[in-house]
N, CA, C and O atoms as a printed pandas DataFrame, in Angstrom:
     atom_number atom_name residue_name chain_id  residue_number  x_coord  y_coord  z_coord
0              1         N          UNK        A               1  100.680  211.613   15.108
1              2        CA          UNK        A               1  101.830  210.761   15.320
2              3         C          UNK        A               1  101.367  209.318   15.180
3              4         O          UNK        A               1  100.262  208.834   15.424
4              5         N          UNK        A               2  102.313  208.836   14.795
5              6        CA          UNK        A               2  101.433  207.403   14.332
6              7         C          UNK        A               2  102.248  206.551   15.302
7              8         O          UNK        A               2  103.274  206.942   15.858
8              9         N          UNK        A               3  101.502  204.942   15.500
9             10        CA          UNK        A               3  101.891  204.203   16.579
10            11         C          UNK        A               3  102.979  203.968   16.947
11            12         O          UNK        A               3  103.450  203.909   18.082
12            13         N          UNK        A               4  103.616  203.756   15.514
13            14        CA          UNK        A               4  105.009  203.042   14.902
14            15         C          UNK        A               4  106.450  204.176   15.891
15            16         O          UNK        A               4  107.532  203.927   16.424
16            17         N          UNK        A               5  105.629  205.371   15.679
17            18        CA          UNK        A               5  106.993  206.765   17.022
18            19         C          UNK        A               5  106.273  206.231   17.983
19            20         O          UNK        A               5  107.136  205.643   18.635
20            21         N          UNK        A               6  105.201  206.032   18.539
21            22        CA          UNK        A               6  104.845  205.730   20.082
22            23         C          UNK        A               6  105.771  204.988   20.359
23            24         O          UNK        A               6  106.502  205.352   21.280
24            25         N          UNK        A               7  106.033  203.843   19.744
25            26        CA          UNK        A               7  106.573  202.540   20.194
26            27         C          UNK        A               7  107.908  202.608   20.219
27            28         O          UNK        A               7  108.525  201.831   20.947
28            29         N          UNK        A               8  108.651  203.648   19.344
29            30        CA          UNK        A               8  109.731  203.414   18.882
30            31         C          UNK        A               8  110.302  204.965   19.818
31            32         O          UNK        A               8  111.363  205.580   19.718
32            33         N          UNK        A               9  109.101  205.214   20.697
33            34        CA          UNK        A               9  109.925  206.463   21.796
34            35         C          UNK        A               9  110.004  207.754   21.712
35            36         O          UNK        A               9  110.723  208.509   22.366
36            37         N          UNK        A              10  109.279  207.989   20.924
37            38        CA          UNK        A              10  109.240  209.280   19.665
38            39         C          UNK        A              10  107.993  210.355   21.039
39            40         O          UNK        A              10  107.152  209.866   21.793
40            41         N          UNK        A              11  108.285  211.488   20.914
41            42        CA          UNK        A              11  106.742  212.170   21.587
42            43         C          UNK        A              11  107.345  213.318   21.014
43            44         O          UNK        A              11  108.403  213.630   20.467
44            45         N          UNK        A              12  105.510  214.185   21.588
45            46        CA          UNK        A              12  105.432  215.414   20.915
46            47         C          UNK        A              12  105.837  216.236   22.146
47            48         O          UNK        A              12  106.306  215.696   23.149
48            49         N          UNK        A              13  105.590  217.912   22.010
49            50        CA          UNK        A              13  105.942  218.893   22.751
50            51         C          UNK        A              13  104.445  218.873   24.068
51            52         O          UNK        A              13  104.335  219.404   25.173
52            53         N          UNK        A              14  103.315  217.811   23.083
53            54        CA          UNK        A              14  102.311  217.476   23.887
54            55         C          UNK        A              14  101.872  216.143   24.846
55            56         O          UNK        A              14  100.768  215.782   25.254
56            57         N          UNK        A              15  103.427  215.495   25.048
57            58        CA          UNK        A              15  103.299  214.306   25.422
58            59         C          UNK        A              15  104.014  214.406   26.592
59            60         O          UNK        A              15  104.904  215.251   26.502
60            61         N          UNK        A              16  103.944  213.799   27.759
61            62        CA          UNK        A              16  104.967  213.628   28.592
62            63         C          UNK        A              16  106.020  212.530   28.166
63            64         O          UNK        A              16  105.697  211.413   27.762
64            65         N          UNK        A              17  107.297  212.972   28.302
65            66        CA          UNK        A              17  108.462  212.513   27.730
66            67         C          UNK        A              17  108.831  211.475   28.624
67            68         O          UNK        A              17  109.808  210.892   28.155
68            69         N          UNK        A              18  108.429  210.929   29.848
69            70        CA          UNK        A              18  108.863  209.665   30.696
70            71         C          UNK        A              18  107.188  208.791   30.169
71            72         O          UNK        A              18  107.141  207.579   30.382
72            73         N          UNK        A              19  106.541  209.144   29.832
73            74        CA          UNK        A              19  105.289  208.026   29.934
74            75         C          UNK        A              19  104.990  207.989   28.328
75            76         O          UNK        A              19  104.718  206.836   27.994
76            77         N          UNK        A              20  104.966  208.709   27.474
77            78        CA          UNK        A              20  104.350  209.211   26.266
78            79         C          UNK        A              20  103.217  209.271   26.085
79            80         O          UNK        A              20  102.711  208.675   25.134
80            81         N          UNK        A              21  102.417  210.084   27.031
81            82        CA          UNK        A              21  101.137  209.627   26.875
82            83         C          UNK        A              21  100.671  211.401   27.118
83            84         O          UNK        A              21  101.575  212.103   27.569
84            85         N          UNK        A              22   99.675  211.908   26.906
85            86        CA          UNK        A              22   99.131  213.079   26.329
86            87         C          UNK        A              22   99.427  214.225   27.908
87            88         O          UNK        A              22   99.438  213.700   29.022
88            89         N          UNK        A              23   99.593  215.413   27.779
89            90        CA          UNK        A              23   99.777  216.071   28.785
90            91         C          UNK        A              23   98.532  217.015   28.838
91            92         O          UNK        A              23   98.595  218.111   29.395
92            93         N          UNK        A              24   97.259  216.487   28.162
93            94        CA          UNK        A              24   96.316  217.562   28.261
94            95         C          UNK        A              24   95.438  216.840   29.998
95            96         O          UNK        A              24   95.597  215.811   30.654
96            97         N          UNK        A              25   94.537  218.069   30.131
97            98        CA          UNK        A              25   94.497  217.767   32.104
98            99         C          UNK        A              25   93.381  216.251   31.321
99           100         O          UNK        A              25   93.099  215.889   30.178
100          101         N          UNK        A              26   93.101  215.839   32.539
101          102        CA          UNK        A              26   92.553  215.043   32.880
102          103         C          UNK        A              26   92.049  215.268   34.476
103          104         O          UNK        A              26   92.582  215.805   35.447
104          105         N          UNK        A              27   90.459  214.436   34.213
105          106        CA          UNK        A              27   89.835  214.946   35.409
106          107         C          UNK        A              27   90.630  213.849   36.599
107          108         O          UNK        A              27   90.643  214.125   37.799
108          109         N          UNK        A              28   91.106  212.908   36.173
109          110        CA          UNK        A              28   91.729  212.273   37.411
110          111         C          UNK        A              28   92.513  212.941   38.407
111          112         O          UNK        A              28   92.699  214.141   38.204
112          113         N          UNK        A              29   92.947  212.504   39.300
113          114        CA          UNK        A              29   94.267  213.456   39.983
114          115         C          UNK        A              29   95.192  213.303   39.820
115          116         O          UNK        A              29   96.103  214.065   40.140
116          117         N          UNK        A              30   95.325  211.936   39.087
117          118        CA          UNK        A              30   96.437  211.095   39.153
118          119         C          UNK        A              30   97.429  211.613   38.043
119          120         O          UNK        A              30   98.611  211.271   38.028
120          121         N          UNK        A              31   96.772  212.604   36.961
121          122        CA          UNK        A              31   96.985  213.047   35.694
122          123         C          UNK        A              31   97.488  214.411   35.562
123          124         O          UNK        A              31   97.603  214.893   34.436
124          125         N          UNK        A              32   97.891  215.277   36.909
125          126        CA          UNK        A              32   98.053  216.806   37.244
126          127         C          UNK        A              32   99.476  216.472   36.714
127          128         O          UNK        A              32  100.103  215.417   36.811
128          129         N          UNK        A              33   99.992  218.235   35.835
129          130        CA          UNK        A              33  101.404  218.111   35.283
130          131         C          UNK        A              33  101.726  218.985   36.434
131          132         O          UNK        A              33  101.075  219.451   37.369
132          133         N          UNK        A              34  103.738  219.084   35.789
133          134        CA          UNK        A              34  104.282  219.695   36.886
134          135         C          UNK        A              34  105.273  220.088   35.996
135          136         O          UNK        A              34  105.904  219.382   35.208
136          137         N          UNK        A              35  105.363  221.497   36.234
137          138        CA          UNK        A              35  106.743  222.302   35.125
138          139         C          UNK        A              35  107.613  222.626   35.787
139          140         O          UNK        A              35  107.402  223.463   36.664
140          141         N          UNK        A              36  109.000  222.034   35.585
141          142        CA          UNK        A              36  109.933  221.800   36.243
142          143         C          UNK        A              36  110.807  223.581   36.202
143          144         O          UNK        A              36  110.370  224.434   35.428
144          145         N          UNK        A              37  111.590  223.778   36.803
145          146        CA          UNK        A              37  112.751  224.872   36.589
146          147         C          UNK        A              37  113.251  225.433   35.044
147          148         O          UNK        A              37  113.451  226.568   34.613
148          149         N          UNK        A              38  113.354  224.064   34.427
149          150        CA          UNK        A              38  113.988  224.296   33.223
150          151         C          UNK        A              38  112.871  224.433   31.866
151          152         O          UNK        A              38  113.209  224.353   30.685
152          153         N          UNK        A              39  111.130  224.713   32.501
153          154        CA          UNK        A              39  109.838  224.886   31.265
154          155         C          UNK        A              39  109.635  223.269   30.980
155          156         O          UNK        A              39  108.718  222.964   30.218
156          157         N          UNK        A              40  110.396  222.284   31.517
157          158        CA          UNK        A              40  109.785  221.134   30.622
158          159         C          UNK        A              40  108.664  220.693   31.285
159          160         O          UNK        A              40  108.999  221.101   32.397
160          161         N          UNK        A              41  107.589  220.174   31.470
161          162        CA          UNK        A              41  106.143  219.341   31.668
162          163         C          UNK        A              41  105.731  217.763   31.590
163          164         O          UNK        A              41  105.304  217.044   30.687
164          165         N          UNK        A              42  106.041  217.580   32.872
165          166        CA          UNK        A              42  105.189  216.229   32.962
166          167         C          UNK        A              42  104.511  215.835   33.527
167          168         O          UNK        A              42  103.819  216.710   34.046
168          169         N          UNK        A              43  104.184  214.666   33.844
169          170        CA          UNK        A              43  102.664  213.989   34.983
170          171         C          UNK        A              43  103.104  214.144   36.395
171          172         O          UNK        A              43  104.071  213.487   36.779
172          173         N          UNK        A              44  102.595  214.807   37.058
173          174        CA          UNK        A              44  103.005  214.556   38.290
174          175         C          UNK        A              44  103.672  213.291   38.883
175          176         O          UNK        A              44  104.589  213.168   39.696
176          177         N          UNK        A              45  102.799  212.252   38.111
177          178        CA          UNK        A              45  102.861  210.829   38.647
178          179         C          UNK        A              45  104.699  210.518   38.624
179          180         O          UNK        A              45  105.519  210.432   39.537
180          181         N          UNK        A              46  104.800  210.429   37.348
181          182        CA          UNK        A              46  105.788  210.470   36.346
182          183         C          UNK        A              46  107.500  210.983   37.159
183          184         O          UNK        A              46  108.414  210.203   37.428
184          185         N          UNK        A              47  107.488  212.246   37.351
185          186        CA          UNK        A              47  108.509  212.969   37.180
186          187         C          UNK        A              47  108.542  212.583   38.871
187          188         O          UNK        A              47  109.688  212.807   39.262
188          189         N          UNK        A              48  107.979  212.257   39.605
189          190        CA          UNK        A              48  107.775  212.041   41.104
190          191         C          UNK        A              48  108.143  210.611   40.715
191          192         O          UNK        A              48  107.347  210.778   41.639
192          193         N          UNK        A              49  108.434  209.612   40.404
193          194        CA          UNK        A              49  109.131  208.488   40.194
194          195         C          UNK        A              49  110.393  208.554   39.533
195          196         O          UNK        A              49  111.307  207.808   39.883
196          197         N          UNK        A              50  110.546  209.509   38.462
197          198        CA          UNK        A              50  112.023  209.615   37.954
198          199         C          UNK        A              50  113.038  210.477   38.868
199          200         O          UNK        A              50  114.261  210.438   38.732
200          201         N          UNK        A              51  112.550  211.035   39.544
201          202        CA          UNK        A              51  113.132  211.939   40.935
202          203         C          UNK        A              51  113.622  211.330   41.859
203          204         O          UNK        A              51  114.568  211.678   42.566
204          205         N          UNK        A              52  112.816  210.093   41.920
205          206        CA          UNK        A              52  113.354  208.725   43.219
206          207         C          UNK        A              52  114.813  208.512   42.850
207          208         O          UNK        A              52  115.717  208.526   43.686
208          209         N          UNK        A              53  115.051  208.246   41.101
209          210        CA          UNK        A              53  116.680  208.061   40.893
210          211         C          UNK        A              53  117.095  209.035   40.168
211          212         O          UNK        A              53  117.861  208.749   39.248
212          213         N          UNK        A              54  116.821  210.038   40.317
213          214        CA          UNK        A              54  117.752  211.149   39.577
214          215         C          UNK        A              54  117.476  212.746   40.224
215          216         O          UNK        A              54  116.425  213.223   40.654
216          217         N          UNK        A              55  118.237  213.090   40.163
217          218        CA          UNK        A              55  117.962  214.515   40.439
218          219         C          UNK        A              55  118.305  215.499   38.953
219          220         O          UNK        A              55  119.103  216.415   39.154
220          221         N          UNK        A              56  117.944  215.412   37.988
221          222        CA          UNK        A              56  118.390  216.555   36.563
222          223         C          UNK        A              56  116.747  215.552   35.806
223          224         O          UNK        A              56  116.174  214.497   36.081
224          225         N          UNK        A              57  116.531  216.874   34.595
225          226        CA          UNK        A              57  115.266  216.819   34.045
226          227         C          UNK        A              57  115.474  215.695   32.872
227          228         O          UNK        A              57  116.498  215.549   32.203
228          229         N          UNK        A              58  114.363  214.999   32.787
229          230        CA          UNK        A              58  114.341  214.167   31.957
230          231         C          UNK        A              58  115.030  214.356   30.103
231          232         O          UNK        A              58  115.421  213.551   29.258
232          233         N          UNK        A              59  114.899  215.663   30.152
233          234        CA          UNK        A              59  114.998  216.093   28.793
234          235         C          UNK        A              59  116.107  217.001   28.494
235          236         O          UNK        A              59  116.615  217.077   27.376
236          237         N          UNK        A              60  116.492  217.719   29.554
237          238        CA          UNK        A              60  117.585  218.647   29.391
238          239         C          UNK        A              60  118.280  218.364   30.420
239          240         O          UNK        A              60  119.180  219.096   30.831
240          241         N          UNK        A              61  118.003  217.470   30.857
241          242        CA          UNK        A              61  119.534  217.619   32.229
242          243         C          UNK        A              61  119.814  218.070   33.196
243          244         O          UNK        A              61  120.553  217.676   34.099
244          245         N          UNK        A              62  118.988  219.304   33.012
245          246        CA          UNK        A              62  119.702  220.402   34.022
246          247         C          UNK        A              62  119.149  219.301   35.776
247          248         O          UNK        A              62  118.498  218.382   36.274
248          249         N          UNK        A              63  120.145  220.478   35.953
249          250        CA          UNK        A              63  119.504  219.732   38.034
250          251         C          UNK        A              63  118.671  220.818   38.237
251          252         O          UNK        A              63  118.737  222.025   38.003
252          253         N          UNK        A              64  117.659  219.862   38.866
253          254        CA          UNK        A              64  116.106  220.479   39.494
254          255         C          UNK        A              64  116.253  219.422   40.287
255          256         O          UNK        A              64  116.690  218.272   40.257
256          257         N          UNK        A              65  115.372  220.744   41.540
257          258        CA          UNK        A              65  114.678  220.357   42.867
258          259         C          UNK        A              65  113.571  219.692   42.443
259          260         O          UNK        A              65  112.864  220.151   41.546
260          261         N          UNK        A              66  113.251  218.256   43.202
261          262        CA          UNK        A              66  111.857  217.521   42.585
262          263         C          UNK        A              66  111.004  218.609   43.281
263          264         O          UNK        A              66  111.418  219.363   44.162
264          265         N          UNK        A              67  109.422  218.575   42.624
265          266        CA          UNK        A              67  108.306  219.387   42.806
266          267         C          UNK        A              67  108.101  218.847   44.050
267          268         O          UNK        A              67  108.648  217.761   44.243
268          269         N          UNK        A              68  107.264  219.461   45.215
269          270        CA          UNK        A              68  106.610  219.294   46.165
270          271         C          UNK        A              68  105.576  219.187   46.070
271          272         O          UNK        A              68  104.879  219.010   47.069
């Protein structure tokens, strides 16, 4: 994927869709995913901040319980 979709909002099936940034692990902690109700995957970090104002998945909508 080239910079030009980074920038312009574009991600893969391997990116988290609120950050765009890679969903493979990382030894940090800060970097643990979390698969919501509806199969979609993001950063823990991430989907635990978009949860503060929303309750439905970033990508499909549906309503999900935020992760614990």
């Amino acid at each position: 994927m080239s910079s030009l979709q980074k920038q312009q909002g574009c991600h893969t099936d391997d990116d988290c869709a609120i950050c765009y940034q890679s969903l493979e692990f990382e030894e940090e902690e800060d970097d643990s995913t979390v698969k919501l109700q509806c199969a979609h995957v993001f950063h823990q970090r991430c989907i635990s901040q978009w949860f503060k104002l929303h309750l439905s998945c970033p990508l499909s909508r549906s309503l999900c319980l935020p992760p614990s």
